[in-house]
Structure formats: structure tokens, C-alpha cells
PDB file as gemmi writes it, atoms N, CA and C in Angstrom:
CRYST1    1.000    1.000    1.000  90.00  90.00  90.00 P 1                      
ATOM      1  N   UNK A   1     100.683 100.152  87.823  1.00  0.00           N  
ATOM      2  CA  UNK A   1     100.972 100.400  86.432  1.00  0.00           C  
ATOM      3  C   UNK A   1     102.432 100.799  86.315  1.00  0.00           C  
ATOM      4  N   UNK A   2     103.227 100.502  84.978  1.00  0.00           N  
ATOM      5  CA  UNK A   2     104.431 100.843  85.019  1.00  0.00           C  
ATOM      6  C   UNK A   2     104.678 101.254  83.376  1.00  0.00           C  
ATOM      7  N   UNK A   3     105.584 101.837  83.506  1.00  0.00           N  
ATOM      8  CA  UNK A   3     105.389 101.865  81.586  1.00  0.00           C  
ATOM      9  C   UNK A   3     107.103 103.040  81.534  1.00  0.00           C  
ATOM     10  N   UNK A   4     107.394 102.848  80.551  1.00  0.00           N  
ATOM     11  CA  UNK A   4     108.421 103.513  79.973  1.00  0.00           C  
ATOM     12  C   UNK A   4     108.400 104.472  79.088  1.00  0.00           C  
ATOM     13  N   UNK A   5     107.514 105.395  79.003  1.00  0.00           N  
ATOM     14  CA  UNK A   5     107.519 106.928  78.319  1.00  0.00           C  
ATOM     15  C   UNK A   5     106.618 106.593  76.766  1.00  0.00           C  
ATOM     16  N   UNK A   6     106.643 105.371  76.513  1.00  0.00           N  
ATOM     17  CA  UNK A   6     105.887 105.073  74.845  1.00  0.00           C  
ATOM     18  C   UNK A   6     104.820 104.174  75.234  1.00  0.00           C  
ATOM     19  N   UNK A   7     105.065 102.719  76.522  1.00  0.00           N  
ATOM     20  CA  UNK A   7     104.049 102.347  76.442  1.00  0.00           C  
ATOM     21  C   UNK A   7     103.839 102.234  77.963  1.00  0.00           C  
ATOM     22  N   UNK A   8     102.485 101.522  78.414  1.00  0.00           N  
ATOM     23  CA  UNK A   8     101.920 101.706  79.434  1.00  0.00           C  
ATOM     24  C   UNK A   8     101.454  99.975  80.153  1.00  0.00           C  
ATOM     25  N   UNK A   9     102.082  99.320  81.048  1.00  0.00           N  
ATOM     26  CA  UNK A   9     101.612  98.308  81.399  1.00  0.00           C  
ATOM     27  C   UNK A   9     100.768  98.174  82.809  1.00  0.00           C  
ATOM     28  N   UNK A  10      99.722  97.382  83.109  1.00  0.00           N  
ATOM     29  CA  UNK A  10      99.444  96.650  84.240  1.00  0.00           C  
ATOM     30  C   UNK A  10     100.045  95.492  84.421  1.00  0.00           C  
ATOM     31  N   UNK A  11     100.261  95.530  86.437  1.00  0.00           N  
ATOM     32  CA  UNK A  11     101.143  94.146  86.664  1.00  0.00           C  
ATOM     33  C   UNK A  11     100.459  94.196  87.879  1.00  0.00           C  
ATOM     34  N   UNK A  12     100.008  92.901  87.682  1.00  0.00           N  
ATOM     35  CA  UNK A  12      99.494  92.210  88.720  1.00  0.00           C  
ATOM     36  C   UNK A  12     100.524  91.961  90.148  1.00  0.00           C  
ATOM     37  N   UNK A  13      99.696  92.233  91.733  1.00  0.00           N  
ATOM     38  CA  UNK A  13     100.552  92.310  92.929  1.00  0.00           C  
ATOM     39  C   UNK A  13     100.333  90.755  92.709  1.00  0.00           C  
ATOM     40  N   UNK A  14     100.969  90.010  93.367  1.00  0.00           N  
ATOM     41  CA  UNK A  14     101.629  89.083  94.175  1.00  0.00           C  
ATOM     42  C   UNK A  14     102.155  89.255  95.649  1.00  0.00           C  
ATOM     43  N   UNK A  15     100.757  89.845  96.023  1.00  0.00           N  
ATOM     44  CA  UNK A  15     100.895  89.867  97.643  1.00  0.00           C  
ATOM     45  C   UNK A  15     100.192  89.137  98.421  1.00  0.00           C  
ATOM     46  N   UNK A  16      99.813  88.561  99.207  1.00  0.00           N  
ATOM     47  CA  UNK A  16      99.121  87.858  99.904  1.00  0.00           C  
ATOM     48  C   UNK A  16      98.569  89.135 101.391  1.00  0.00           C  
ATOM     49  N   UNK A  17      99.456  89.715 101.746  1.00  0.00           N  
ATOM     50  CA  UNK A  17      99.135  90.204 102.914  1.00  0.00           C  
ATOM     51  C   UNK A  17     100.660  91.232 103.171  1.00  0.00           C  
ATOM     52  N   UNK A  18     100.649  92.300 103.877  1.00  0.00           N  
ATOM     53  CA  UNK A  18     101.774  93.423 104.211  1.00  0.00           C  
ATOM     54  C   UNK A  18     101.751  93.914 105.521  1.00  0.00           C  
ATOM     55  N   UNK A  19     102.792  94.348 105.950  1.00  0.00           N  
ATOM     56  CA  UNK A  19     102.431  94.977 107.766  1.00  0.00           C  
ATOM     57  C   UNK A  19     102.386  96.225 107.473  1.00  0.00           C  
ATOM     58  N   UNK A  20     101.471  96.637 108.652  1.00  0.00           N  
ATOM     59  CA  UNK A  20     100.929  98.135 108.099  1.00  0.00           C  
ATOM     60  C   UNK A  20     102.009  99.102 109.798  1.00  0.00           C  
ATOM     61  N   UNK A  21     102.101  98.275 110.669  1.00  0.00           N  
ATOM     62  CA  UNK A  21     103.353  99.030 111.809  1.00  0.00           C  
ATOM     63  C   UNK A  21     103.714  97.832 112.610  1.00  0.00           C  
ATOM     64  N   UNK A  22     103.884  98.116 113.736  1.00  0.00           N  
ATOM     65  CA  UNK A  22     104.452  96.912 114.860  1.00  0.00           C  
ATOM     66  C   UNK A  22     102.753  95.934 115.251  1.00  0.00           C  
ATOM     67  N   UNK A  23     102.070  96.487 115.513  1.00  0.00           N  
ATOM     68  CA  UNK A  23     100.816  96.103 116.019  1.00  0.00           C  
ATOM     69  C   UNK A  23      99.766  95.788 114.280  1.00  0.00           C  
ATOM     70  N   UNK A  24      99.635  96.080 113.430  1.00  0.00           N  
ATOM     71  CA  UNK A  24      98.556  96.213 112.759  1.00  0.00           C  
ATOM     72  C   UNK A  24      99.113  95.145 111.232  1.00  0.00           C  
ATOM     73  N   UNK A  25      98.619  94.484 110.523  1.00  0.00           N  
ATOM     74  CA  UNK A  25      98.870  93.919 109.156  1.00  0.00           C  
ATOM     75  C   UNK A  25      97.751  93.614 108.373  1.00  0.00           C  
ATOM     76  N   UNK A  26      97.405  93.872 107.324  1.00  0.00           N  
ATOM     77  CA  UNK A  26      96.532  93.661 106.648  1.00  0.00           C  
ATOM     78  C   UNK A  26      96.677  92.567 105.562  1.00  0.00           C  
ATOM     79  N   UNK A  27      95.826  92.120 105.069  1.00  0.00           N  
ATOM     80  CA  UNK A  27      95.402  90.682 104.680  1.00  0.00           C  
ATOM     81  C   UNK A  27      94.767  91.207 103.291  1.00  0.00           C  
ATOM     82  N   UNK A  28      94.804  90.960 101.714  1.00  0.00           N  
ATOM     83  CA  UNK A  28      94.264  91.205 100.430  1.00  0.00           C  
ATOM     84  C   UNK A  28      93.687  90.232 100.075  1.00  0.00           C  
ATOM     85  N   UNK A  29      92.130  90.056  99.985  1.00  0.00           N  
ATOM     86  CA  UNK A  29      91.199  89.349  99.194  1.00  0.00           C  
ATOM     87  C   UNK A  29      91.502  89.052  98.276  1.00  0.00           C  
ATOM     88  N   UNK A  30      90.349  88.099  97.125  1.00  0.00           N  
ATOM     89  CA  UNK A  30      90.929  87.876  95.564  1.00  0.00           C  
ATOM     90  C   UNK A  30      90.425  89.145  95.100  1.00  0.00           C  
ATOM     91  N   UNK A  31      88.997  89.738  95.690  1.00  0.00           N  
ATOM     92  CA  UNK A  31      88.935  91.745  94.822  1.00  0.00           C  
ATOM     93  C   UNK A  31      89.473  92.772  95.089  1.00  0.00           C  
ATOM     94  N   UNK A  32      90.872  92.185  96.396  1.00  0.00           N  
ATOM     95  CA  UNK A  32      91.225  93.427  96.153  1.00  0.00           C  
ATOM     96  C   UNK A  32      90.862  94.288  97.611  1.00  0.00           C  
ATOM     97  N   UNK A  33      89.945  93.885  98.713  1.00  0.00           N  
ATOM     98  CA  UNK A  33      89.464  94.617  99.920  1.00  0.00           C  
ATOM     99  C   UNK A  33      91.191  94.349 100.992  1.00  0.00           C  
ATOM    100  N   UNK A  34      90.980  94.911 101.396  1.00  0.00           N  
ATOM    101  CA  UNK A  34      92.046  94.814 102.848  1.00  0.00           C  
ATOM    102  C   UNK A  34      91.413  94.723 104.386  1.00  0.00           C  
ATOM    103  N   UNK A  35      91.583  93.393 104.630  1.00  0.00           N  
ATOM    104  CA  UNK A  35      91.508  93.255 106.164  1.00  0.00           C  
ATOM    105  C   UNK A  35      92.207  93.205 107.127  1.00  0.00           C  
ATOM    106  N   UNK A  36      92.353  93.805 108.043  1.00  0.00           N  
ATOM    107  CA  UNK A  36      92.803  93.995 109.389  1.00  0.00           C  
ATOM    108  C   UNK A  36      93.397  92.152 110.054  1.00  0.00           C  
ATOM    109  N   UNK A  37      94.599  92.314 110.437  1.00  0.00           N  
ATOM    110  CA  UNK A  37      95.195  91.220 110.856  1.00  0.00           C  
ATOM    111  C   UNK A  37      95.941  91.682 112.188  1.00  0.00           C  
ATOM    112  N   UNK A  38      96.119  90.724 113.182  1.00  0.00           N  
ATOM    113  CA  UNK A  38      96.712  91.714 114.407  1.00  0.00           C  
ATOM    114  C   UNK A  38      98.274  90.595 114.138  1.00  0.00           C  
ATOM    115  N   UNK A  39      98.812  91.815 114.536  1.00  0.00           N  
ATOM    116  CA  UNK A  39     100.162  91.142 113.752  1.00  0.00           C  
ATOM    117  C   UNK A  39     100.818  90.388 114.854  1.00  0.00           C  
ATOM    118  N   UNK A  40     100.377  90.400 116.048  1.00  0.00           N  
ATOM    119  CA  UNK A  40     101.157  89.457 117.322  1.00  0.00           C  
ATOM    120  C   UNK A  40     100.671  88.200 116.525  1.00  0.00           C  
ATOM    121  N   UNK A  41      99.660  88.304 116.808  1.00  0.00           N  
ATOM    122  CA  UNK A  41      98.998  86.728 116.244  1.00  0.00           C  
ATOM    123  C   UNK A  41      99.586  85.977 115.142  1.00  0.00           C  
ATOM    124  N   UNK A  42      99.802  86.618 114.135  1.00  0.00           N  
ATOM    125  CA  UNK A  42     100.115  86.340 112.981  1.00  0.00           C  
ATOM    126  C   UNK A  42     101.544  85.868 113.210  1.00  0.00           C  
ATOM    127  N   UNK A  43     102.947  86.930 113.615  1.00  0.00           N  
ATOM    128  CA  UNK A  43     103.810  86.664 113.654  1.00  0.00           C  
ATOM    129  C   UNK A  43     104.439  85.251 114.767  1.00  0.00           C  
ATOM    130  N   UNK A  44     103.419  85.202 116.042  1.00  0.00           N  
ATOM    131  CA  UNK A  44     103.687  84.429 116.494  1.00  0.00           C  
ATOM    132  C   UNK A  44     102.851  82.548 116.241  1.00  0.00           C  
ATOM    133  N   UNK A  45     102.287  82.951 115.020  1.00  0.00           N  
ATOM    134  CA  UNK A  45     101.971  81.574 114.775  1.00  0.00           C  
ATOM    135  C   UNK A  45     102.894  81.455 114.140  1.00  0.00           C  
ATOM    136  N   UNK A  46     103.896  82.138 113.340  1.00  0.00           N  
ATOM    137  CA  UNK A  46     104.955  81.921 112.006  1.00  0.00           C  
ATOM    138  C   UNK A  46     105.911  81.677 113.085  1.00  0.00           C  
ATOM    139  N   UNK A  47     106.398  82.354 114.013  1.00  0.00           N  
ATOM    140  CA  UNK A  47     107.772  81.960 115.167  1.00  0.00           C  
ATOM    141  C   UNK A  47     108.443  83.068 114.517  1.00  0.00           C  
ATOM    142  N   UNK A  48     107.790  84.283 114.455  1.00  0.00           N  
ATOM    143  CA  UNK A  48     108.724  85.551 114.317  1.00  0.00           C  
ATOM    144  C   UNK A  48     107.765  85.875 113.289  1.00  0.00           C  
ATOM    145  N   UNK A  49     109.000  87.489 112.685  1.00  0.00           N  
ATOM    146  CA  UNK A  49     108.069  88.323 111.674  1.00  0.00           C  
ATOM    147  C   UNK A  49     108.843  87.691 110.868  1.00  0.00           C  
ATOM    148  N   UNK A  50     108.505  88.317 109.321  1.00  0.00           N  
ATOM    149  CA  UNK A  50     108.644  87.628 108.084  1.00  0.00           C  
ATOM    150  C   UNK A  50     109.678  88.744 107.421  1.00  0.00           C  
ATOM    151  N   UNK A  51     111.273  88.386 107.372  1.00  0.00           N  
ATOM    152  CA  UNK A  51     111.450  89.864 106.340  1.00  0.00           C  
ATOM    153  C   UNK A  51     111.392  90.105 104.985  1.00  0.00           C  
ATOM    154  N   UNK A  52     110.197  88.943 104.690  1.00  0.00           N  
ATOM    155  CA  UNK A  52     109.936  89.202 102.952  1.00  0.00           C  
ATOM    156  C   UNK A  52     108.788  89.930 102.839  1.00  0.00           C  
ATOM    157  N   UNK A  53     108.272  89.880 103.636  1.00  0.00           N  
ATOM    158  CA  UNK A  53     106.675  90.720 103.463  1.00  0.00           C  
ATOM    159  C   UNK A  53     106.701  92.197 103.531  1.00  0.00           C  
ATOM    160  N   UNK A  54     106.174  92.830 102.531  1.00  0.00           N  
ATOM    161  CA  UNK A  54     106.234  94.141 102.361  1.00  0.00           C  
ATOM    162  C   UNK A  54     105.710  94.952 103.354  1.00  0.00           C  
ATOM    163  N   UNK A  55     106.076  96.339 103.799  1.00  0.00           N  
ATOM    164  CA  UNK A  55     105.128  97.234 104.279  1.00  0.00           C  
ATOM    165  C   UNK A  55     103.926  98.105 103.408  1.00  0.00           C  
ATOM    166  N   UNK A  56     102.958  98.130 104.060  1.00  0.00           N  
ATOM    167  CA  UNK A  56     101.670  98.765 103.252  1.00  0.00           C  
ATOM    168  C   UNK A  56     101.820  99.755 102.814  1.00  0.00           C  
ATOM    169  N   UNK A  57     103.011 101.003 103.085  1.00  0.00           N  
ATOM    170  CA  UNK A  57     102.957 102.030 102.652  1.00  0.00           C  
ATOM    171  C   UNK A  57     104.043 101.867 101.590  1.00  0.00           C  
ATOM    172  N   UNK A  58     105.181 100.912 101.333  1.00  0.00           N  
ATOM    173  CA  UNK A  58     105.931 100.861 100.075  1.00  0.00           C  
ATOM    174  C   UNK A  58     104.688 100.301  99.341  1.00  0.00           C  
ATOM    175  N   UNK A  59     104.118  99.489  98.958  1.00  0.00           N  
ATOM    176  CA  UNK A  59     103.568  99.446  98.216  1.00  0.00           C  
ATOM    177  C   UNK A  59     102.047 100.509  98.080  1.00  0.00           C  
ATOM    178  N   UNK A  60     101.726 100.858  98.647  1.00  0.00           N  
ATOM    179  CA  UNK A  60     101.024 102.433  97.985  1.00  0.00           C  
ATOM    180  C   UNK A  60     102.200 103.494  97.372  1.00  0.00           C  
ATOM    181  N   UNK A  61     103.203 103.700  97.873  1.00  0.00           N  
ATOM    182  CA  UNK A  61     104.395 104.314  97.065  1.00  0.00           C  
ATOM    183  C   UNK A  61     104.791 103.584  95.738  1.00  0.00           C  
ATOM    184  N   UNK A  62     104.436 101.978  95.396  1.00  0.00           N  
ATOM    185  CA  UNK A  62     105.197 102.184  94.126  1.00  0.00           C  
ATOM    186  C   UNK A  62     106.446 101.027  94.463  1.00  0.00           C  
ATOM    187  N   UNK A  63     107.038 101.286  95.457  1.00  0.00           N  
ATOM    188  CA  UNK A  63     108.571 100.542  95.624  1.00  0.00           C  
ATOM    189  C   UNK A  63     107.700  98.985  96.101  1.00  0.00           C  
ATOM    190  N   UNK A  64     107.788  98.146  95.007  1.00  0.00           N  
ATOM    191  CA  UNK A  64     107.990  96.948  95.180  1.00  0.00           C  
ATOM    192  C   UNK A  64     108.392  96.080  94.693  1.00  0.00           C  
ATOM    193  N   UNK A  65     109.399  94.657  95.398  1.00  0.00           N  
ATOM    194  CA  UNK A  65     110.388  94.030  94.746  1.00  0.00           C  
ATOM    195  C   UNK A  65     109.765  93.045  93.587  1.00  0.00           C  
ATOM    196  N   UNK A  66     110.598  92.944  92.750  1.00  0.00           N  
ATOM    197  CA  UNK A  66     110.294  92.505  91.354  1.00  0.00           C  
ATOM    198  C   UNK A  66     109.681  90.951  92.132  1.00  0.00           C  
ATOM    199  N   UNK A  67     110.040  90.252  93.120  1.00  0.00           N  
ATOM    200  CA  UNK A  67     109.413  88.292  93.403  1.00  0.00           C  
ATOM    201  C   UNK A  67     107.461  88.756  93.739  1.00  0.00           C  
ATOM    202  N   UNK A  68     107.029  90.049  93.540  1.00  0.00           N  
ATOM    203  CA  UNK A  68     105.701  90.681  94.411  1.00  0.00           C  
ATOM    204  C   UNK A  68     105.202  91.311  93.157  1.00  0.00           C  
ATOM    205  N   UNK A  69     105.779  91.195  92.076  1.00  0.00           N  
ATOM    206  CA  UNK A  69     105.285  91.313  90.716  1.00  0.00           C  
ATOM    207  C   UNK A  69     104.426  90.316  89.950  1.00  0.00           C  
ATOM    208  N   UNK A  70     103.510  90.105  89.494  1.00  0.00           N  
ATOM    209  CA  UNK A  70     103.158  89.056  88.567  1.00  0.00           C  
ATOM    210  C   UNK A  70     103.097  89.391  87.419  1.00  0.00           C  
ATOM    211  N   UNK A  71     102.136  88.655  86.962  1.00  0.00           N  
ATOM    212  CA  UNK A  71     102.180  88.883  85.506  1.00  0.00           C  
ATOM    213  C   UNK A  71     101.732  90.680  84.621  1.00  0.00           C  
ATOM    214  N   UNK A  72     102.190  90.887  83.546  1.00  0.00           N  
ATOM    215  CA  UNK A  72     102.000  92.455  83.395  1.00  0.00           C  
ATOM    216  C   UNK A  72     101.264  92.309  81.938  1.00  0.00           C  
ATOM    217  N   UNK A  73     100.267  92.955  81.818  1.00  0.00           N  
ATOM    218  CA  UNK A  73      99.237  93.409  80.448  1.00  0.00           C  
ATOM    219  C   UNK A  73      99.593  94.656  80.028  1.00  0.00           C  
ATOM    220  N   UNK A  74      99.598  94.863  78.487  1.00  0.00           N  
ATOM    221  CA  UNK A  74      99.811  96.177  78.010  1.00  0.00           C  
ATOM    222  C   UNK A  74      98.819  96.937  78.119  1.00  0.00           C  
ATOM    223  N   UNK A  75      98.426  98.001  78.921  1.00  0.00           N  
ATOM    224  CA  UNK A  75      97.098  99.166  78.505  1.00  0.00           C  
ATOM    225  C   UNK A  75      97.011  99.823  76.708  1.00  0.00           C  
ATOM    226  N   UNK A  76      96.049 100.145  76.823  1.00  0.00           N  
ATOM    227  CA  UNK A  76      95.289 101.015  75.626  1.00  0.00           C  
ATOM    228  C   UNK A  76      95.210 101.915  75.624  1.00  0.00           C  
TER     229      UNK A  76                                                      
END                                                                             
């Protein structure tokens, strides 16, 4: 949610998946669950890590880049 002191919006993530440390990454369903991904695997099917993909704890903080934004609804 984000909002500016008068009104109040929801914005949809645009994440697919985030690394949670060196070893661990998790994976987001369409409801929303988080699964466990082992990140050797992952990174070495890609031919390295990714430096667009967020870490799991910026986004529980809040800090995420506006391309990981989607679309935003006004609350009530």
C-alpha cells in the first residue's frame, strides 16, 4: 500500500520470485504463497545471479523499484 497523507492506494508486486541470502530464494504463486528455491540451481541454470531481482527482505521493508510495481487501486 502507498498513499500520500489524503489518499490511500494498493499496487500490485510484479515479482516473480526474490533471493532470500546466498543459498536460499523464494518463488511467489498467483495467491500469493512463497516457495523455497535453492538458489545454486536457479542461478546456475541462468549462467549467474540476476542483479534485477529483489531481496526478500527489501521488499517486506517497503523499498521496491518502481519496474516491480504494477498496477495501483485506490482503497476506501
Amino acid at each position: 500500500m502507498v498513499g500520500n497523507g489524503e489518499k490511500t492506494f494498493f499496487c500490485r508486486l510484479n515479482v516473480a520470485s526474490a533471493y532470500v541470502n546466498k543459498k536460499e530464494m523464494v518463488s511467489f504463486t498467483a495467491s500469493g504463497r512463497m516457495l523455497k528455491i535453492d538458489r545454486a540451481t536457479y542461478d546456475g541454470a541462468l549462467g549467474g545471479p540476476d542483479p534485477n531481482k529483489p531481496y526478500l527482505k527489501d521488499l517486506q521493508a517497503g523499498r521496491v523499484k518502481p519496474a516491480d510495481v504494477g498496477g495501483c487501486s485506490p482503497l476506501r
